[in-house]
Structure formats: C-alpha cells, structure tokens
C-alpha positions in Angstrom: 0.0 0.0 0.0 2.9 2.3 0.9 4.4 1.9 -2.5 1.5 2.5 -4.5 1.1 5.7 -2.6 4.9 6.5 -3.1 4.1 5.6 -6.7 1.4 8.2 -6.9 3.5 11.0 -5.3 5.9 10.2 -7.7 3.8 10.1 -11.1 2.3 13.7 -9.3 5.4 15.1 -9.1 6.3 14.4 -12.5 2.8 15.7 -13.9 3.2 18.8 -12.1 6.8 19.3 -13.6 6.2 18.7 -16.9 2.7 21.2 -16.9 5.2 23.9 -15.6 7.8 23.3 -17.8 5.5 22.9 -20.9 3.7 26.7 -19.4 7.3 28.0 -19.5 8.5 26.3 -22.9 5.2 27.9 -24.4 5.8 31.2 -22.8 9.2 31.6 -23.8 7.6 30.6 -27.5 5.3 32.9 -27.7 8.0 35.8 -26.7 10.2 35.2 -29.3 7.5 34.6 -31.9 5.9 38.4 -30.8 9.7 39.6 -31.0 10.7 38.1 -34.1 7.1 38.9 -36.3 7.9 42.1 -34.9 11.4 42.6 -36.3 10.2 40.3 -39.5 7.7 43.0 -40.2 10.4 45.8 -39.4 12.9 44.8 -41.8 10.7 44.1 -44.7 9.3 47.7 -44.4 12.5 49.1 -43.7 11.4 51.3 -40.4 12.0 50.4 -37.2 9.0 52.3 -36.4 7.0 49.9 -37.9 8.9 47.0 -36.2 8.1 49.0 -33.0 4.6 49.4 -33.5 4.0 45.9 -34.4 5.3 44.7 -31.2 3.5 47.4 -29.2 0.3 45.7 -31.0 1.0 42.5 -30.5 1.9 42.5 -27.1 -1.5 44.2 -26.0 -3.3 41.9 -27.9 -1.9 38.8 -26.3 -2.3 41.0 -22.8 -5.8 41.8 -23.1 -6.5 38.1 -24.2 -4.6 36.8 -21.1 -6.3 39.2 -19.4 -9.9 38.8 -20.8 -9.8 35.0 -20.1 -8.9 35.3 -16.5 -11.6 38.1 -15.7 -14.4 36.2 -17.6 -13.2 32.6 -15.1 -13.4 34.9 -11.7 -16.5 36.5 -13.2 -18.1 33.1 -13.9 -17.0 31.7 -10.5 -18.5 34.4 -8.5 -21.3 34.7 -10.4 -21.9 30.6 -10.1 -23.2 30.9 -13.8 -22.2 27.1 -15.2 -20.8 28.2 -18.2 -18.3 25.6 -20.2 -14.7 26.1 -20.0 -15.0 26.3 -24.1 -16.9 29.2 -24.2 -15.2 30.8 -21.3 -11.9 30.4 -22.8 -12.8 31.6 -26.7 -15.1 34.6 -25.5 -13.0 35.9 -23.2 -9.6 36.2 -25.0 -11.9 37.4 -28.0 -13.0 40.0 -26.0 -9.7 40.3 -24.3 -7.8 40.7 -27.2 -10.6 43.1 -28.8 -10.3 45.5 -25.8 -6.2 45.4 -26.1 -6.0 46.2 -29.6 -8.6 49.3 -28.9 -6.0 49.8 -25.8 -2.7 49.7 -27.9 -4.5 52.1 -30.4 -5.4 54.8 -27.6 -2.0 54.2 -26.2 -0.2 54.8 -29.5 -2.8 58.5 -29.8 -2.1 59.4 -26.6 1.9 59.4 -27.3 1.6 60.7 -30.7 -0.2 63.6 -28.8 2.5 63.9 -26.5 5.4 64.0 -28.7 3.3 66.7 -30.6 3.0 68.7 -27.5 6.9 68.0 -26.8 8.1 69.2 -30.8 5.9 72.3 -30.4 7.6 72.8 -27.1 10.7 72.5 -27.9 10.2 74.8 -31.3 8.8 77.6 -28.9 11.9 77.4 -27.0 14.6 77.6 -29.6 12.4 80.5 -31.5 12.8 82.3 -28.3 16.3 81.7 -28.0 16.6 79.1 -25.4 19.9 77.4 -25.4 19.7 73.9 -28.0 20.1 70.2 -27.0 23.6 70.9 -27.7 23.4 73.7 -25.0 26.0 76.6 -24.0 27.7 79.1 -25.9 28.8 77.0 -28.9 25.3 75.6 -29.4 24.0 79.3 -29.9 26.6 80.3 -32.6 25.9 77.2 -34.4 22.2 77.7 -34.0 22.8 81.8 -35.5 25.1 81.0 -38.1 28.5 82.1 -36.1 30.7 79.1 -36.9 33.0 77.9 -34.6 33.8 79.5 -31.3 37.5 81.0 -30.9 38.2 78.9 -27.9 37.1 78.5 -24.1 35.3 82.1 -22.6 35.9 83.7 -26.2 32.9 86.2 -26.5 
C-alpha cells in the first residue's frame, strides 16, 4: 500500500513538472514569436517604427486576451453561472484581445499627442532663444550661423 502511494506521489510530481515546464516552454515561445514577427515586419518595411509598432500591437493583444480569459473565469465563479470552459476560454480572449488592440490604439494616440506637445515645445523654446540640446555658448553660434567659437570664454 505504501508503495503505491509513493508511486502516486511520484507520477504527481512528474505531472506537475512537466505542466510547468510545458507553461514556460510555451511562454518563452510565444516571446520570441511576438519579437521576431515584430522585427520580420520591421525589416521588410524598412522602419524600425514599424517594427516597434508591431510589437507594441501584438503584445497588447496577447495581454488583453490573457487578461480577458482570467476576468471572464473569476467573473463566472463568483457569479456561479455554469458556463463551459469552451466558451469561457474563446469569449474571453476574443473579447480580451478586442479590448487590447482598442487599448494599444489609444495608447499609441495618446503618445503621438504627446510628442506633438513635446516638438511644439521644444520649437517655442529655440524661436525664443533658449539654449539647443547641444546647450552653452557653442550651441547658440551654431544655431545663428557664427561658426566655430574661438576657444574657451571667447565672447
């Protein structure tokens, strides 16, 4: 009796390893898929922007399906509604995945409008003379044409 109950710890054990290393084997997977469509895409259109954007898609997409799935299971156990596993799993990362792609698309707006903000900011400053990323003396006579300075503290 002893044994067999060794044996089942055993077989347990094993199970339980090879789950977790199958979750991490198909997380590491999916990583390097997201990555490597990403930089596909990138070099084929010749803009790392687009590389960039790809993966900024693709990674809220797989987020909010993640995401989608696990809210709809604590939403069906709290609200006891019986609802198969099927259906909880295929309507909650399509509405997961729905609501991360709208997400990735307001995030991308949001720092479009920022970087707006940021050029127009940065163009208000140099037409009012502020000193240039390059800063100091030398940055203003580059910025007004002066050409190189004649040395440290020459005015």
């Amino acid at each position: 009796m002893i044994l067999v109950v060794f044996a089942a710890l055993i077989m347990l054990g094993l199970c339980l390893g090879a789950a977790v290393t199958f979750a991490i084997l198909g997380a590491l997977g999916l990583a390097f898929g997201i990555v490597s469509s990403a930089t596909l895409l990138g070099l084929l259109k010749r803009r790392v922007s687009t590389a960039v954007r790809a993966f900024h898609y693709q990674v809220c997409l797989w987020l909010g399906a993640f995401s989608g799935v696990g809210v709809l299971f604590v939403a069906s156990h709290f609200l006891e509604s019986g609802l198969g596993t099927l259906f909880l799993v295929t309507s909650g990362a399509s509405a997961g995945a729905l609501c991360g792609l709208a997400g990735g698309w307001i995030l991308e707006k949001v720092a479009h409008a920022l970087l707006v903000q940021f050029e127009a900011m940065t163009a208000r400053a140099a037409a009012y003379g502020a000193p240039s990323a390059g800063g100091g003396v030398a940055g203003k006579r580059a910025a007004n044409g002066c050409g190189q300075s004649d040395g440290p503290g020459a005015q």
